[in-house]
C-alpha positions as CSV (number, residue, x, y, z in Angstrom):
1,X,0.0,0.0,0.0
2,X,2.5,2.4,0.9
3,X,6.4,2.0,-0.4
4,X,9.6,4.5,0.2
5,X,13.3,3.6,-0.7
6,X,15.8,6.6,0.6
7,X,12.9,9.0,1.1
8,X,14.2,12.3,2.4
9,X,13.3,16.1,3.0
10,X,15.3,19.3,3.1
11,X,14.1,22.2,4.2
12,X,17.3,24.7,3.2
13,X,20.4,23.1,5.2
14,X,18.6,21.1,7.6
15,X,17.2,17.7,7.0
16,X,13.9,17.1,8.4
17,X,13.8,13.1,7.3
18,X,16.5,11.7,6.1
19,X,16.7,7.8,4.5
20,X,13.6,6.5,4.9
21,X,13.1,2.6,3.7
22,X,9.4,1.7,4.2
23,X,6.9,-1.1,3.5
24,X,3.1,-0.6,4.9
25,X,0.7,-3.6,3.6
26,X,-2.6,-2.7,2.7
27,X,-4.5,-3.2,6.4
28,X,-1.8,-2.1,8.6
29,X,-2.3,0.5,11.5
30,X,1.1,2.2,11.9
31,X,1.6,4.6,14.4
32,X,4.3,7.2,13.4
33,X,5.6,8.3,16.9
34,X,8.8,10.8,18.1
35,X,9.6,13.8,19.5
36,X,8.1,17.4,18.0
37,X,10.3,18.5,15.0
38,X,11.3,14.9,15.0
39,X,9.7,14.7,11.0
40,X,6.8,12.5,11.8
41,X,4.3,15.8,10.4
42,X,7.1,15.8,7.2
43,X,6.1,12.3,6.2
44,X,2.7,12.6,6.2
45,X,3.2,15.9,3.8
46,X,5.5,13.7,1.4
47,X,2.7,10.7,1.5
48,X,0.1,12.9,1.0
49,X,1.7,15.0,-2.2
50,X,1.7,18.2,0.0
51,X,5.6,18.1,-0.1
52,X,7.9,17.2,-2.6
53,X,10.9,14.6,-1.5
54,X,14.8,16.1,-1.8
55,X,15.5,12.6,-2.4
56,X,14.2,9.2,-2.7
57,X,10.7,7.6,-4.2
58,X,7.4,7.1,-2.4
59,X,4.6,5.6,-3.8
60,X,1.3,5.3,-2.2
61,X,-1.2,2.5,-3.8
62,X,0.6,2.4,-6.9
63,X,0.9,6.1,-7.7
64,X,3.6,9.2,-6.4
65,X,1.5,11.5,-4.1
66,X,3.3,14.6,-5.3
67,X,1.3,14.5,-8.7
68,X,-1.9,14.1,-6.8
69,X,-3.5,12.0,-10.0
70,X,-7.6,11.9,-8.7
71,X,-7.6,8.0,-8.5
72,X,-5.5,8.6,-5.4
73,X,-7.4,11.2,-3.9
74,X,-10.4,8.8,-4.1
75,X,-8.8,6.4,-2.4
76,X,-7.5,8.5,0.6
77,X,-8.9,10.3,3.2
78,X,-6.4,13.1,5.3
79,X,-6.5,14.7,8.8
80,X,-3.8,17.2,8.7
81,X,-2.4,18.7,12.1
82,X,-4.2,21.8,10.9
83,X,-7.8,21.5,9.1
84,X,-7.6,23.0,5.9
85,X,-11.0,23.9,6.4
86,X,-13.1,26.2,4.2
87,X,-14.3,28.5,7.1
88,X,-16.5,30.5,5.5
89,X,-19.2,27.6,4.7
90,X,-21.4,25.7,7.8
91,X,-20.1,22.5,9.1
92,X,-22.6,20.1,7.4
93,X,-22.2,22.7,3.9
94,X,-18.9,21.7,4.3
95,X,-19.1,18.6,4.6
96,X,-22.1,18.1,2.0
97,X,-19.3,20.1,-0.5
98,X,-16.5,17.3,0.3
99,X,-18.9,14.2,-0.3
100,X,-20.0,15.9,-3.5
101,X,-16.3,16.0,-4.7
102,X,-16.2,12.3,-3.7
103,X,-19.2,11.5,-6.2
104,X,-21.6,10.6,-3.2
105,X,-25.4,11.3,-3.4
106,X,-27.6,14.1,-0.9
107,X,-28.9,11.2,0.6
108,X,-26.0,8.9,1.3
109,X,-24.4,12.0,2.5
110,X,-26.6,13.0,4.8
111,X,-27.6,9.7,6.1
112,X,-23.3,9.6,6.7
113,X,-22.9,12.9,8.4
114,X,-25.8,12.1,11.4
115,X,-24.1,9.2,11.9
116,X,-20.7,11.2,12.0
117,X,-22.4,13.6,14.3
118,X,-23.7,10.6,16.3
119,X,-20.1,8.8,16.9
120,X,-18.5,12.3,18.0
121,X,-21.2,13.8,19.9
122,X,-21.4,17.1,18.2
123,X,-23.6,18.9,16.0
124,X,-21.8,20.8,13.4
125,X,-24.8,22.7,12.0
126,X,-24.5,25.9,10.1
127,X,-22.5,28.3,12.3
128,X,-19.2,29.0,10.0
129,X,-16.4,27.2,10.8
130,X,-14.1,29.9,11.2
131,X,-16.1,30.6,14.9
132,X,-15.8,27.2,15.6
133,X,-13.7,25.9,18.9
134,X,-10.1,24.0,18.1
135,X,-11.5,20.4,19.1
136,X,-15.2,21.6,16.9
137,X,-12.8,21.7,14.2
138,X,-10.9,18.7,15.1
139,X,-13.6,17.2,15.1
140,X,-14.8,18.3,11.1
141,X,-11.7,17.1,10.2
142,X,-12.1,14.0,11.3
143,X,-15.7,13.5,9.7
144,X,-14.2,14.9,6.0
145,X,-11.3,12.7,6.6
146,X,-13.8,9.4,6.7
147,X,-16.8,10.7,5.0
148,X,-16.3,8.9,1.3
149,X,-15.5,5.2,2.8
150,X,-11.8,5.8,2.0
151,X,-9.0,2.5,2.1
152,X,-6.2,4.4,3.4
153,X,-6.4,7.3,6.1
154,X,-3.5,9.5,7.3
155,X,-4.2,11.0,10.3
156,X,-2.0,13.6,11.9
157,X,-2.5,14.1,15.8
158,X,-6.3,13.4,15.6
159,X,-6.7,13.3,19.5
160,X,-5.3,16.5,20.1
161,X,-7.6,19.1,21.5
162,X,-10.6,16.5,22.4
163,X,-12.1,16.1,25.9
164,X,-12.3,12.6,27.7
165,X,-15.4,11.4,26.1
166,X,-15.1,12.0,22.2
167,X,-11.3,10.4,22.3
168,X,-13.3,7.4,23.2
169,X,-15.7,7.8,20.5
170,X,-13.1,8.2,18.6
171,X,-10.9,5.4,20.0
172,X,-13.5,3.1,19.5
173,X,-14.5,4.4,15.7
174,X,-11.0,3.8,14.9
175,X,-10.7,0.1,16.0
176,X,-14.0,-0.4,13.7
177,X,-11.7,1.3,10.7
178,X,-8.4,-0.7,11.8
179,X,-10.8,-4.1,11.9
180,X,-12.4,-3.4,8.4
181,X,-8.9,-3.5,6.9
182,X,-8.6,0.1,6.5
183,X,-5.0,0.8,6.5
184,X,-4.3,3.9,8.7
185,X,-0.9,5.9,9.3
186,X,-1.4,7.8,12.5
187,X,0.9,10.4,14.6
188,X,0.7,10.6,18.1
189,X,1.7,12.1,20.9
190,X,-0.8,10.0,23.0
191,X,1.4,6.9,22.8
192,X,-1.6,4.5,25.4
193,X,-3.5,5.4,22.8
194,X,-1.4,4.2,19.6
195,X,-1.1,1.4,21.7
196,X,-4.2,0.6,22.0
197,X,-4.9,0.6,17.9
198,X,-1.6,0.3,16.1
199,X,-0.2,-3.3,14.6
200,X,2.7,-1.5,13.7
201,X,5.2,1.4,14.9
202,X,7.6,3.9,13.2
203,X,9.3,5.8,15.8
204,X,12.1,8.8,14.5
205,X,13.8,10.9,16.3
206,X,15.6,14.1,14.2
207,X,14.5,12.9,10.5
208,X,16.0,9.2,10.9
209,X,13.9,6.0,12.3
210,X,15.2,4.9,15.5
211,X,12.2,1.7,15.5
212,X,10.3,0.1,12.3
213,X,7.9,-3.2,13.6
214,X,5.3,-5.0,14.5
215,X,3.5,-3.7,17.4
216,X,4.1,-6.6,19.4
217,X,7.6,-7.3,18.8
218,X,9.4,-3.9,18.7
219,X,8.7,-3.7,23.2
220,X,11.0,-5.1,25.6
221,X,9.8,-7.8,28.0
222,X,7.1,-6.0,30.7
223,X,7.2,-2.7,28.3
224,X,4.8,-0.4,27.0
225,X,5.4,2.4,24.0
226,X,6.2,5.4,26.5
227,X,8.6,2.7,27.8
228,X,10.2,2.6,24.7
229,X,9.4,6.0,24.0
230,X,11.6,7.2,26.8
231,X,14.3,4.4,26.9
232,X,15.4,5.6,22.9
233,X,14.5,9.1,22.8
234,X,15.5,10.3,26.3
235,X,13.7,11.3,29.6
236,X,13.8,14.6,29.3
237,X,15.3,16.8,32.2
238,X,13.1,18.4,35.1
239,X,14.7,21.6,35.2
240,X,13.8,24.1,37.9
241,X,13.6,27.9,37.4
242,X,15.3,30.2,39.8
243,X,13.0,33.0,40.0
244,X,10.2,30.4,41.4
């Protein structure tokens, strides 16, 4: 589903992901974990054809993201970090406006969007989207991400910015995608909850991949991912301020 051989991006001097060899079969969950700045949000750019690589080939269901042919775009469905959201338009307008693109009828549409609505306990309405709150948005995202039934979803930090109980809906509507055979590259920050839904983990620290396996063979005996998290990236340091 998803191939690179010596993929890499420079942004002037600095390489933000350097040498990247990856295989994702069509079903996987892969959690892309690591640090900020560490080049997870890079990859999913290059994947999706919203960069262009320095070096290297991808290829994403047979085709090179960065010429964005439309028989990829129906196959995909993208949560970037930040919604490119048209905020001028109502929630469900917005919505209706994405579906259409996807060739899907009023009907199906709207019978897809209450049940949306339903799973994340909101009510997206017609109040612009531009006055919506950061998790309302989230939230949209989300719903445009899934709405036209696609078989591979990127997903970039999609639990940021959501209370307690629409991470579980959300938790619990991904495990339904991940069991259909959906294959899904997620980042995370929230590693219980890659966890919880990921068969497979990438995890990079400064552009280079420090981990590439199987969910369940990558973890040291009696270890969890912030376990391995913290034992190859670092612990951080609890500094203390001397004006406090």
């Amino acid at each position: 589903m998803i191939a690179t051989v010596g993929l890499g991006k420079r942004f002037g001097v600095s390489w933000a992901l350097r040498d990247l060899n990856l295989s994702v079969p069509p079903g996987a969950f892969l959690a892309v974990l690591g640090r900020n700045g560490a080049g997870k949000t890079t990859l999913v750019r290059l994947l999706t054809g919203q960069l262009q690589a320095t070096e290297g080939t991808v290829h994403v269901a047979g085709f090179d993201p960065a010429g964005a042919p439309l028989e990829l775009r129906r196959l995909v469905g993208v949560m970037p970090e930040e919604g490119a959201l048209l905020e001028d338009l109502g929630g469900v307008q917005y919505l209706h406006f994405v579906g259409r693109l996807h060739g899907l009828d009023r009907d199906v549409l709207t019978k897809r969007i209450k049940e949306l609505e339903a799973c994340l306990e909101v009510n997206f309405g017609i109040l612009p989207i531009r006055d919506y709150s950061y998790g309302m948005k989230k939230k949209l995202a989300f719903s445009a991400a899934l709405l036209h039934g696609p078989r591979l979803v990127f997903l970039d930090e999609p639990f940021e910015g959501l209370d307690p109980s629409v991470v579980r809906s959300l938790l619990a509507t991904l495990e339904q995608v991940r069991d259909q055979g959906i294959t899904v590259v997620m980042t995370s920050h929230q590693l219980s909850f890659a966890e919880r839904l990921a068969t497979r983990v990438l995890l990079v620290e400064q552009g280079r991949v420090l981990v590439d396996g199987a969910a369940g063979e990558v973890l040291g005996p009696d270890e969890d991912l912030e376990g391995l998290f913290l034992r190859l990236v670092g612990r951080g340091r609890a500094g203390r301020l001397s004006w406090i």
